[in-house]
C-alpha positions as a Markdown table, in Angstrom:
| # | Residue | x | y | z |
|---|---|---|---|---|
| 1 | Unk | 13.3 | 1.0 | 3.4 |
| 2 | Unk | 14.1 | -2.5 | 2.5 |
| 3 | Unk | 13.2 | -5.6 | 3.9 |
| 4 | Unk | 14.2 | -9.5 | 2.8 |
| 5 | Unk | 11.7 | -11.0 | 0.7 |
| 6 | Unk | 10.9 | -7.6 | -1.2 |
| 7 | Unk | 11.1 | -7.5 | -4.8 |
| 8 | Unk | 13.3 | -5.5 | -6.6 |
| 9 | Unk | 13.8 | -3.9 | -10.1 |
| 10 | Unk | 17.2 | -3.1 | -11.1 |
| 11 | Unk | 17.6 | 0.4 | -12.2 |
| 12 | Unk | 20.3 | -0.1 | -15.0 |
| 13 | Unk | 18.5 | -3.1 | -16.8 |
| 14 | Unk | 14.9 | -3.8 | -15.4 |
| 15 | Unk | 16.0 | -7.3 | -13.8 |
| 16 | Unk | 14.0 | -8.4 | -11.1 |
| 17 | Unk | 15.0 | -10.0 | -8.0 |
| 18 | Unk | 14.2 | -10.9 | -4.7 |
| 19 | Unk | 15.9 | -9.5 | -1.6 |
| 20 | Unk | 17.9 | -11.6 | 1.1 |
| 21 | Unk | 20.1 | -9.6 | 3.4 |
| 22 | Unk | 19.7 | -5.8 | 4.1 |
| 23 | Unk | 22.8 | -3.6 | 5.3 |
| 24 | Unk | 23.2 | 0.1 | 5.6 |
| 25 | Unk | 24.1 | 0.6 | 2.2 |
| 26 | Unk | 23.5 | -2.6 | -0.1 |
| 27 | Unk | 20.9 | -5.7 | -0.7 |
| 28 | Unk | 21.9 | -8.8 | -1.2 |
| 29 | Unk | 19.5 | -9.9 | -4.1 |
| 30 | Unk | 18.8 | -13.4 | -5.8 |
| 31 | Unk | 18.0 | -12.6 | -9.9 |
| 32 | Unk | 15.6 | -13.9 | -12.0 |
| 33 | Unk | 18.5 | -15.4 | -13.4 |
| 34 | Unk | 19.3 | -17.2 | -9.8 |
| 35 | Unk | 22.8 | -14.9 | -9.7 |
| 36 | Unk | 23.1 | -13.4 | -6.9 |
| 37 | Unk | 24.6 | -10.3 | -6.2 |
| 38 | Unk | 24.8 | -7.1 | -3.6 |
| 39 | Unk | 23.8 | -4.0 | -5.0 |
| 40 | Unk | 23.8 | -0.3 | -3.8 |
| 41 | Unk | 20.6 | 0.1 | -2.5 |
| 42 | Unk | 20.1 | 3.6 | -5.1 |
| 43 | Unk | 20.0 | 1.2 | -7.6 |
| 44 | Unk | 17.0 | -0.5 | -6.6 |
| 45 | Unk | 13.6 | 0.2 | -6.8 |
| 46 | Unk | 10.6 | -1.9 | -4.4 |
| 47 | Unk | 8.2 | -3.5 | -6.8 |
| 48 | Unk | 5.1 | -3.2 | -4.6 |
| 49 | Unk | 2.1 | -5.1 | -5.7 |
| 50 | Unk | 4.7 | -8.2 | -6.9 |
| 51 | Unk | 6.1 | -7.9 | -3.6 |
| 52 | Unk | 2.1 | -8.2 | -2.1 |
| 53 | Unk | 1.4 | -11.0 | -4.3 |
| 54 | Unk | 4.2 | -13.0 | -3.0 |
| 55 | Unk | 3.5 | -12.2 | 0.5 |
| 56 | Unk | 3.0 | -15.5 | 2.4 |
| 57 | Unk | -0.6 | -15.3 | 4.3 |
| 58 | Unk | -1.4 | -17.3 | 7.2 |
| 59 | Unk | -5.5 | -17.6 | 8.7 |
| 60 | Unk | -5.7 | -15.9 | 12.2 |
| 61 | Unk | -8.2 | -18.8 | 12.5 |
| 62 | Unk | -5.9 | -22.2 | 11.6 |
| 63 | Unk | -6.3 | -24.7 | 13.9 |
| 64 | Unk | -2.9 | -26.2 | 14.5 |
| 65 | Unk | -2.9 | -29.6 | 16.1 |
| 66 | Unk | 0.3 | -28.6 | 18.3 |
């Protein structure tokens, strides 16, 4: 399953890219390149631990001022 901000390798070249949109049967992806494109989800593969490191992490203990 696919979710925006997952990073993806491209099955027919090994470009990586970054997902933005999800629908039934295509992500819209930004490239390394900065093309962007939709692509048949089949083509994609999730690239896990890039995907983990690029995660944004927020403290359950930040103090916000608001």
């Amino acid at each position: 399953m696919f979710h925006i901000g997952d990073c993806v390798v491209f099955a027919c070249d090994g470009a990586r890219g970054i997902v933005l949109e999800v629908n039934d049967h295509s992500c819209h992806v930004l490239w390394e390149d900065r093309f962007v494109s939709w692509e048949k989800k089949e083509l994609l593969t999730i690239d896990e631990e890039l995907t983990k490191r690029q995660t944004i992490r927020v403290s359950s203990n930040v103090n916000h001022p608001l």
